[in-house]
Structures are given as C-alpha cells and as structure tokens.
C-alpha positions in Angstrom: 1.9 217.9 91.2 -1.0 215.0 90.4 -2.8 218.6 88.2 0.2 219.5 86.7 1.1 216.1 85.6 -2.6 215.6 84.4 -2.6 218.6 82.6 0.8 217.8 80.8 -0.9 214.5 79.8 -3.8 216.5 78.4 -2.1 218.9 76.5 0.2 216.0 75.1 -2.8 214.1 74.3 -4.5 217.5 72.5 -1.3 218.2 71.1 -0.9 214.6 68.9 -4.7 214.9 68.8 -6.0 212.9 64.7 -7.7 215.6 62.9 -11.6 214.4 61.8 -12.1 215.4 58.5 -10.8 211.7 57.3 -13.1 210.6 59.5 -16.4 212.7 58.2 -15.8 211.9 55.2 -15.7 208.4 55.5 -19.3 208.7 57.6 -20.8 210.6 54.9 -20.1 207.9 52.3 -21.0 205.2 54.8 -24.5 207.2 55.0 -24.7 208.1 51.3 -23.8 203.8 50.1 -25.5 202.3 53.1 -27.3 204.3 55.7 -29.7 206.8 53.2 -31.1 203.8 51.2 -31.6 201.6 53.7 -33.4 204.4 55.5 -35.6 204.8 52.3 -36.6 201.1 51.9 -37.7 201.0 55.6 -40.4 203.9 54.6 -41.2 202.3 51.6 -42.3 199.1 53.4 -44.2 201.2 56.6 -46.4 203.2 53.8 -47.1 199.9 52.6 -47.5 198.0 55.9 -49.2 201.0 58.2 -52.2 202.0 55.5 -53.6 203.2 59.1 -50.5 205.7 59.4 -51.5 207.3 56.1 -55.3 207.6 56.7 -54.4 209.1 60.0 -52.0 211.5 58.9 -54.3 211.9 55.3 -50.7 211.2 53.4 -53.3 210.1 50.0 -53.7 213.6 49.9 -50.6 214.5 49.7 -49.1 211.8 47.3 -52.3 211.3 45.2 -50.0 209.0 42.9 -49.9 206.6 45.5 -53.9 205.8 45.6 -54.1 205.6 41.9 -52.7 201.5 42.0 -51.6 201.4 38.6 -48.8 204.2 39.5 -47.6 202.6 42.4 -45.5 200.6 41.3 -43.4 203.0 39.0 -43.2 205.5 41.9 -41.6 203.4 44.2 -38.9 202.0 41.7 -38.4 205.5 40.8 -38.0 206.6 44.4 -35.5 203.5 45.1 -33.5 204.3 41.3 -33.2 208.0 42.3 -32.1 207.1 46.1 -29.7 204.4 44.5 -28.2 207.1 42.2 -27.8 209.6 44.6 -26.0 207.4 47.2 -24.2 205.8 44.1 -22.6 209.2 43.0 -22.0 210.7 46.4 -20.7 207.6 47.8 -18.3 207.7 44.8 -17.3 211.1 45.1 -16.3 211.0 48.0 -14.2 207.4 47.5 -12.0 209.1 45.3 -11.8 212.1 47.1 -10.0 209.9 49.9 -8.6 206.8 47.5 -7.0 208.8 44.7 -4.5 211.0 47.1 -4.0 207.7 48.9 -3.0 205.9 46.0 -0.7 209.3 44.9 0.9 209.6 48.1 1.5 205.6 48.1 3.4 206.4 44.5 5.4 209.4 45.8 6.6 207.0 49.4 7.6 203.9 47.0 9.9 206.4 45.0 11.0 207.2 48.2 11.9 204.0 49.9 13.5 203.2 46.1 15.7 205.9 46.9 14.3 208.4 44.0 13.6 211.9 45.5 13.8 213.6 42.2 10.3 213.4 41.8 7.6 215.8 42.2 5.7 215.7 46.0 2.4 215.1 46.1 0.2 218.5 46.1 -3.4 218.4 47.2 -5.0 221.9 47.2 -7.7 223.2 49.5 -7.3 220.1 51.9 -7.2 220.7 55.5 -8.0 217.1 56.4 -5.5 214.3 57.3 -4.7 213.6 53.6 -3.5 217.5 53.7 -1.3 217.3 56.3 0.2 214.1 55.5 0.9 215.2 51.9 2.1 218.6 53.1 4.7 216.5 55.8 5.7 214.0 53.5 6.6 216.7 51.1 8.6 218.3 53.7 9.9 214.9 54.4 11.0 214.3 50.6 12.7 218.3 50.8 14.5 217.5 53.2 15.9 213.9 52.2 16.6 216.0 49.1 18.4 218.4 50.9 20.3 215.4 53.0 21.3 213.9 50.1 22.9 216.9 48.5 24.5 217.9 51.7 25.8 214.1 51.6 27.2 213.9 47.9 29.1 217.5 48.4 30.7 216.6 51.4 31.0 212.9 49.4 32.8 215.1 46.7 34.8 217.2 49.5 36.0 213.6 51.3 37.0 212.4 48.2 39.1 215.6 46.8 40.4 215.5 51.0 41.6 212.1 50.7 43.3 212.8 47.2 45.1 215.6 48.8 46.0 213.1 51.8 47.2 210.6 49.3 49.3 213.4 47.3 50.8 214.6 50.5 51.7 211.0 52.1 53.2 210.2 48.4 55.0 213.7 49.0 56.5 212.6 52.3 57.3 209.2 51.4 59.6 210.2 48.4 61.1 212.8 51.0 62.0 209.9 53.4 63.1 208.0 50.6 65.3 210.5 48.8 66.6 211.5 52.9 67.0 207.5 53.7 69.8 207.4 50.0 71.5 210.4 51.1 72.0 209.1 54.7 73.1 205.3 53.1 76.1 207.4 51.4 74.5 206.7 48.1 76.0 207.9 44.9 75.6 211.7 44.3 73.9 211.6 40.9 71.6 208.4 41.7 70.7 211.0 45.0 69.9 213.7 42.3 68.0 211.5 39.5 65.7 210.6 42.7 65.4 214.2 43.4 64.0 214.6 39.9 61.6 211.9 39.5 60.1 212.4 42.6 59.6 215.7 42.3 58.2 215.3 38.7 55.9 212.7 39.9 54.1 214.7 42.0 51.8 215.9 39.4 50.5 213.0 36.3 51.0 215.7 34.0 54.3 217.6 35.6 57.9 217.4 34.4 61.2 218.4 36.5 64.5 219.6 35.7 67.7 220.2 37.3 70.8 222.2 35.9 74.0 222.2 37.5 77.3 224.0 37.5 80.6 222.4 37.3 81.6 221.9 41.4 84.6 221.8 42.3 85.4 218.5 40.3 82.7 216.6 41.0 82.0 214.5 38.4 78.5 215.9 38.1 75.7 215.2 34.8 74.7 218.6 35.0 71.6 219.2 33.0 68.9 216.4 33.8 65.1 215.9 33.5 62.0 214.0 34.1 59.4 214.1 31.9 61.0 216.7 29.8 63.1 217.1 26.2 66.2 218.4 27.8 67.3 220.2 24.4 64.3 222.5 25.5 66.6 224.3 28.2 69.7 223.2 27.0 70.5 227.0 26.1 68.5 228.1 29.2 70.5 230.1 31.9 68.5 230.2 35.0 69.9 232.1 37.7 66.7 233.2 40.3 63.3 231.9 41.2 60.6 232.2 38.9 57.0 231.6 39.3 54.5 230.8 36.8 51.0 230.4 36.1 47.4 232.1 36.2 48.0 235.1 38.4 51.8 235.2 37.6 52.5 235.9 33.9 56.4 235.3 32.4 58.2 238.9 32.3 59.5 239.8 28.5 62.8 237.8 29.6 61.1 234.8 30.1 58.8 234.6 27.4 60.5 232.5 25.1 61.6 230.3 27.5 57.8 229.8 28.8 56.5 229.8 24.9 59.7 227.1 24.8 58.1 225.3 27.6 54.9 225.0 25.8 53.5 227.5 28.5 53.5 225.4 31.3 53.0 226.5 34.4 56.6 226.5 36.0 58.5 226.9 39.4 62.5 227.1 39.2 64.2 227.6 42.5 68.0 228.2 43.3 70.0 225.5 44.6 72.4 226.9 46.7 75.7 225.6 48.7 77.2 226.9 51.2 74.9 230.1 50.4 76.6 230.1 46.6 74.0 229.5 43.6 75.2 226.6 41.9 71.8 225.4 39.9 68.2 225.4 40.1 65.7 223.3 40.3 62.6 223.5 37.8 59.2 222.1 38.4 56.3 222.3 35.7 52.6 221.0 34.9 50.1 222.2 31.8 46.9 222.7 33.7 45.0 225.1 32.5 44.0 228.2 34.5 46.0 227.3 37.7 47.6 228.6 40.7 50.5 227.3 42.5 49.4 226.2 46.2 52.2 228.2 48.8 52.4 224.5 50.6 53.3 223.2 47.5 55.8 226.0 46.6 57.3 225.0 50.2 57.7 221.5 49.7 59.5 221.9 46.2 61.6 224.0 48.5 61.9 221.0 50.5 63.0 219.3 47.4 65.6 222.0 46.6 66.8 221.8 50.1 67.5 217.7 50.2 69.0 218.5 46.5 71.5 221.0 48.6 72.4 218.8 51.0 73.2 215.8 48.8 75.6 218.1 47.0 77.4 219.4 50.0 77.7 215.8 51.6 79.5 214.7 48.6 81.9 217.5 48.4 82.9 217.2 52.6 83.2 213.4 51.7 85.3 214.5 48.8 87.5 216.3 51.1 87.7 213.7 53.4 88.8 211.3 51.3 91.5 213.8 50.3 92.7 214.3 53.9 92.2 211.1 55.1 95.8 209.1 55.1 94.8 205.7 56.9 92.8 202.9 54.9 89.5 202.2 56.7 90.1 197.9 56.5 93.5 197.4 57.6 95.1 200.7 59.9 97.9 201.1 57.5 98.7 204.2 55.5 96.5 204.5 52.2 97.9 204.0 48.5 97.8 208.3 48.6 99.4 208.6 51.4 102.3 206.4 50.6 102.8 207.7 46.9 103.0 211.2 48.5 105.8 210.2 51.0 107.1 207.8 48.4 107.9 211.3 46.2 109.4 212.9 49.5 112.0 210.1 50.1 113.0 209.6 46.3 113.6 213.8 46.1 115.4 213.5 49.7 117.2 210.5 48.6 118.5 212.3 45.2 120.0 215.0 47.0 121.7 213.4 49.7 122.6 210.5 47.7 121.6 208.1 50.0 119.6 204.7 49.3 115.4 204.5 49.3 114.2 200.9 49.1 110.6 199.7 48.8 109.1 196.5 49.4 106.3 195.0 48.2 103.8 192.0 49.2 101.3 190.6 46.7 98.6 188.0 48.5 98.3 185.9 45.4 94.9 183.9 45.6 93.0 186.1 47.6 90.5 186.3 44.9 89.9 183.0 44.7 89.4 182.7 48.7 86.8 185.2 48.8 84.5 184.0 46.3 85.0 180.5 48.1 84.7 181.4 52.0 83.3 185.0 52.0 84.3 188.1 52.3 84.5 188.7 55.9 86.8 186.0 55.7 88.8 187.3 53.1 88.9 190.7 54.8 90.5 189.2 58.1 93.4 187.5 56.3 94.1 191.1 55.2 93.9 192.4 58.0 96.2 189.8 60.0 98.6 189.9 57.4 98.7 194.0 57.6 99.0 194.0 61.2 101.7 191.3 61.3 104.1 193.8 58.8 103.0 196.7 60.9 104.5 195.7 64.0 108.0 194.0 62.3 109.1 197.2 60.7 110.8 200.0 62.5 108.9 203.8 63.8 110.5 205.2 60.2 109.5 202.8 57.9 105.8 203.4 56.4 103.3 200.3 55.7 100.5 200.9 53.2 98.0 199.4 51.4 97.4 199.2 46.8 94.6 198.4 45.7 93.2 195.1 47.2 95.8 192.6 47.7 98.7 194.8 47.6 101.0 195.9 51.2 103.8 198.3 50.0 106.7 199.4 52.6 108.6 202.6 52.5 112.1 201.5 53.2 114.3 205.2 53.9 117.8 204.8 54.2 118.0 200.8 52.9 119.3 199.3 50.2 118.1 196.8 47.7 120.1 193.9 50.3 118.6 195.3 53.1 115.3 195.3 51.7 114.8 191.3 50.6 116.3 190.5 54.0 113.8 192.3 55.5 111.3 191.0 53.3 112.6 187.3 53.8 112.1 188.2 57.9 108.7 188.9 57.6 107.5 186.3 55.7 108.9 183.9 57.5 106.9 185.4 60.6 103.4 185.7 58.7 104.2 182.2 57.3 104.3 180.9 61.4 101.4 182.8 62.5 99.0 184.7 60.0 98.6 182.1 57.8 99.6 178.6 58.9 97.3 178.9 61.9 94.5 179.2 59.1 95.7 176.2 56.8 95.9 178.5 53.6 99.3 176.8 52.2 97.3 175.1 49.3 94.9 178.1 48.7 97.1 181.3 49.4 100.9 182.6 48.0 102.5 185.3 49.4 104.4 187.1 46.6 107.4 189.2 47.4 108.9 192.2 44.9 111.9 194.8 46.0 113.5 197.5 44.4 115.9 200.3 45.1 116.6 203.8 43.5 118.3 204.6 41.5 119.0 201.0 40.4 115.5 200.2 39.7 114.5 203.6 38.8 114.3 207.5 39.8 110.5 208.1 39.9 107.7 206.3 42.8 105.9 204.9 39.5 109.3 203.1 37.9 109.9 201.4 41.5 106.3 200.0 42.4 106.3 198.6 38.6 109.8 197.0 39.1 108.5 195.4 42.5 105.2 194.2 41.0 107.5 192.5 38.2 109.5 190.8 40.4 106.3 189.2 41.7 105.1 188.3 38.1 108.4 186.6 37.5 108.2 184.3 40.8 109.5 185.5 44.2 106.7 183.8 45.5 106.7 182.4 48.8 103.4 179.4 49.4 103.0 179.6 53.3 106.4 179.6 53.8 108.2 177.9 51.0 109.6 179.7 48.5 108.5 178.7 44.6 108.1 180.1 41.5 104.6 180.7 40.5 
C-alpha cells in the first residue's frame, strides 16, 4: 500500500512536472551577460600575474603578440571588446526570445480579463518550451471562453424569445380569465363580445380581429364589429367556414379578393357556432411577412371562438328565462308580464260573461327620494314589506304584481269599482299600522291609491292601468295613514 501510494505521488509529481527549456535559456544568458566575461577577465589577469605559467607552458610562443609590449595593450582590449560583444548580443537574443512572447501573451490575458476574446491568440512557432505551452493553453483557454460565450448569448437569445412567449401566453390566459370572469358576472352580451374582440386582436402589436354575426333570435345584437380593422373592408364579406392563411396556405380563387381586400394579411376566421348552428365567425389577422400560424395558437383562437359561443347562448337561455319567469326577483309577487297577460284573460272572460273586473293600484310616492337619502337596501325593504303586507290581505283569486319600481297592481276578478276602493281603503289602513308607521316614514313617504273598473274605465288592460295611475296623479293619496291630496 506505502509503494503504491509512493508511486502515485511520483507519477503525480512527473505528471505536473515544469518543462526546462525556460530554464536553459535563462542559464545561457546568465553565462553569455555575466559568467563568459567574467571568466575572460580572470585569464586576462593570471597571464598577467603567473609570467611563470606562461614560460612553463612556452604560451610566448604561441601568442607572439603578447611578448611584443607595445601590442599588449590593444590585444587585451580587443579580447575584452569581442567578449563584451559576444555576451552583449547573445545575452540579448536570448532576452527577447523569452521577454517579447511574455509581453504578447501579457497583451492577449489583459484583453482577456477586459472581457475581449475577439482577438487573435498569441502564436509562437517552433517553441516547445514553457512559453509554447502556455501560449498553446491560453489559446485554448481564449477558444473556449469564445465558445462559452457564444453558447451563453444564444441561449441569452433563446431565454429571451422563451420569456416573450411566456409573457404572450400569460397575456393569453389573463384576457381568457377576464373575458370568462364578465360572462360569469352576467355582463351585457355585446360588452362580453367587444372584450372578445380586443383581446383577441391584441394578441399580436400588428393583428386586427373581427366578428360578424347573424340576427339571433331577437337579440339585440351589433353584428359586424372589429378591432384594429376598417369594418367597410368585410362589410360585403360572407364568411361561412374556416379559413387559414398565410406562408404555406395560399387564399383559394374565392378568397382572393377578400385577402387582396385585406391587404394580404395573414388571416384565421373560425365558425361560431350555437347549439351546433353557424351563426358568425370570428376573424383574426396580422401582416408579418413570410409566416406560419402556430397550431397552439390556432387552438387558443378556438378558445376565443368558444368563450364567444358561450356568451351568446347564456344570453339567449337568460332571454328565455326572463320570458318564462312570472315572479319579480325583489318582492315574491307576480311580475308587470305576468299580470298584463292575466290582466288580458280577465278583461276577455269578463266581456263575455258580463261580469265586473276591477284593478287596484298602489303608487309609493317618495320612494325616490328615500333611497337616495338612506340607501337602497333600505329602500328595497320598504318594498318589500309593503308587497308582502298586500299579498297576504287579498283573497287565493286575486293576483298582486309589481310596475315598474314603485308600482303594486291587484287583479281584482269578479269586483266592482265599490268593491275595489273598499278593499283598497282596508289595506291601507293595515300597511299604514304596521309597514310603515313602525318605520316613521309619515313625513317622507305617501302611499297613493288609483281604482278602476271595466267597462266604465275602459275595455283594454292599457285604458285601466292609465285610469288608475290618474287617479293617483289627481290625489287619492293616503300620507301614513291620512288621506290628502298631493
């Protein structure tokens, strides 16, 4: 275990081993500036200190200059110039073989740590030495910062273009939950519809939208509307299918004026159906050149379509409700429909039996006034009081109902015009003791009274509720319980 643990120190010390060609270099100009002319002064001074040295070893003979004394002097500044120079120039080659790629690569790491890697890396040819290998690794370095950086700016670009889309989507939804949140308040149908449009239109800066309608069964419906668009541009347009437009989906020869109308703009239309019966469409557009319409896309204008449906088919069930409904929501009592409808009945039954048909009428004069003072929760529950106090003083045949705001009208079969104002006088005495003089309304509320009878009073439902609302006007008017003219 100790060898194997030895050698893996070994071969990790080997492995991160320094090259030493750095290293040779820098002896060899230490030797060439330093080492090599000191070496020749020191010989300089033994031939002249050692004259024994030379007569043993007979070195006159060899440099005869050096016996003749006056060329001495010359040969050994000559000796210490050329030694000088040689050092000089090697010495300097070899600085700037080491300093100049040290001073490039220097360059080429400031760019770096400045955050420019557009430059060119440092190339040194024909150098295995450290300089080499750093060069060749710090150009690898710089490659692959390069590299990093690219890779970091596309998926830059990709995050950004990801969070547009999840910006265009969450818009998307929130105009969904919007337009869903009107239809579910009962808002009005074509407010619902307008909000279909704009939304829709908006989902593109340079889209437009477009909804065309038939007439439904009497819904009081604007049936061509736009966003974004000149509405005389399909004013004459019959759309009756889906269509698809753009890049890869050329208009058919039926549809080319109306895309060449369109200013060739790329274009979606899709049915709007009820109850599976086509009774519109729904038209989407944008003038982007070259484009394709996304499927998700396709399917969330279909979502669009869908909400469009729905609003449409609410309004007509709500329609119908209304229609069948006979009881009004505040009070209990029959609805102003309801009561003209059995109003007709009694006045045809009454003709051809000759027998009497009285109404009677109750005006809550004031009421107007009261709710803008207290409220109208307040107002409501005087209404409501007073309503339930007629409801339970007339008989199982007689019918209560409610006009308008203020208004409580009683069916009255089989009475008279006599019969009618004492009943009338009954109840208002009673509503007088309870309903309202338990609130303290005689100064701010009058209770106003109107009767009539067919034929006297007229033949038609219309002639008698205009005779009764007269008789108000002229001032059976009863002020919590005292009768006074208005």
């Amino acid at each position: 275990m100790r060898a194997r643990a030895r050698q893996a120190v070994v071969g990790h010390g080997s492995a991160h081993a320094t090259p030493t060609g750095i290293r040779l270099q820098l002896v060899w100009a230490f030797l060439f500036m330093s080492a090599i002319p000191l070496v020749m002064l020191c010989l300089i001074a033994a031939w002249f200190a050692f004259p024994q040295v030379r007569t043993f070893y007979r070195m006159d003979d060899w440099f005869p200059l050096i016996t003749n004394p006056s060329g001495a002097t010359w040969w050994v500044f000559a000796l210490i110039a050329l030694t000088a120079l040689i050092s000089l120039l090697g010495g300097a080659y070899l600085a700037i073989r080491i300093i100049d790629p040290v001073i490039r690569i220097n360059e080429q790491a400031r760019r770096l740590a400045a955050g420019d890697y557009s430059g060119t890396p440092v190339q040194l040819k024909h150098r295995d030495d450290e300089l080499g290998q750093l060069t060749a690794s710090l150009g690898e370095l710089t490659g692959r910062i390069r590299q990093s950086m690219e890779e970091l700016q596309q998926f830059g670009q990709r995050t950004t273009k990801l969070n547009l889309e999840i910006h265009q989507r969450v818009a998307m939804l929130s105009s969904l939950l919007q337009i869903s949140e009107a239809i579910s308040r009962g808002t009005d149908l074509n407010t619902v519809l307008d909000l279909v449009i704009k939304q829709v239109g908006s989902l593109d800066e340079r889209g437009f939208s477009f909804l065309c309608l038939q007439p439904i069964e009497e819904l009081p419906l604007i049936l061509r509307r736009g966003h974004a668009i000149d509405l005389t541009l399909i004013s004459a347009v019959a759309f009756d299918s889906q269509l698809l437009i753009d890049a890869g989906h050329p208009p058919s020869g039926a549809m080319q004026a109306i895309w060449e109308r369109l200013d060739r703009a790329n274009l979606i239309v899709q049915p709007v159906l009820v109850r599976r019966r086509l009774v519109g469409v729904l038209g989407v557009g944008h003038y982007h050149t070259n484009y394709h319409w996304p499927a998700e896309l396709v399917d969330l204008i279909g979502i669009f379509v869908k909400q469009a449906s729905i609003a449409l088919e609410n309004e007509i069930l709500l329609k119908k409700t209304r229609t069948l409904a006979v009881l009004d929501e505040l009070t209990g009592v029959y609805n102003e429909r309801h009561i003209r409808q059995r109003l007709a009945e009694e006045l045809r039954r009454a003709a051809i039996y000759q027998r009497p048909c009285a109404l009677l009428m109750f005006f809550i004069q004031g009421l107007q006034t009261y709710r803008k003072r207290h409220g109208e929760p307040e107002a409501e529950t005087v209404l409501k009081q007073v309503a339930r106090q007629v409801q339970e003083l007339v008989t199982e045949v007689d019918r209560v109902g409610r006009f308008d705001s203020n208004e409580l009208v009683i069916l009255l079969p089989e009475r008279n015009k006599r019969q009618a104002m004492e009943m009338g006088e009954a109840i208002r005495r009673k509503i007088t003791e309870t309903a309202l003089a338990g609130r303290d309304l005689a100064e701010e509320l009058q209770l106003g009274v109107g009767v009539a009878e067919n034929p006297l009073d007229g033949v038609t439902g219309e002639e008698l509720l205009e005779k009764a609302r007269a008789m108000i006007r002229q001032g059976a008017s009863i002020v919590a319980g005292t009768s006074q003219p208005e």
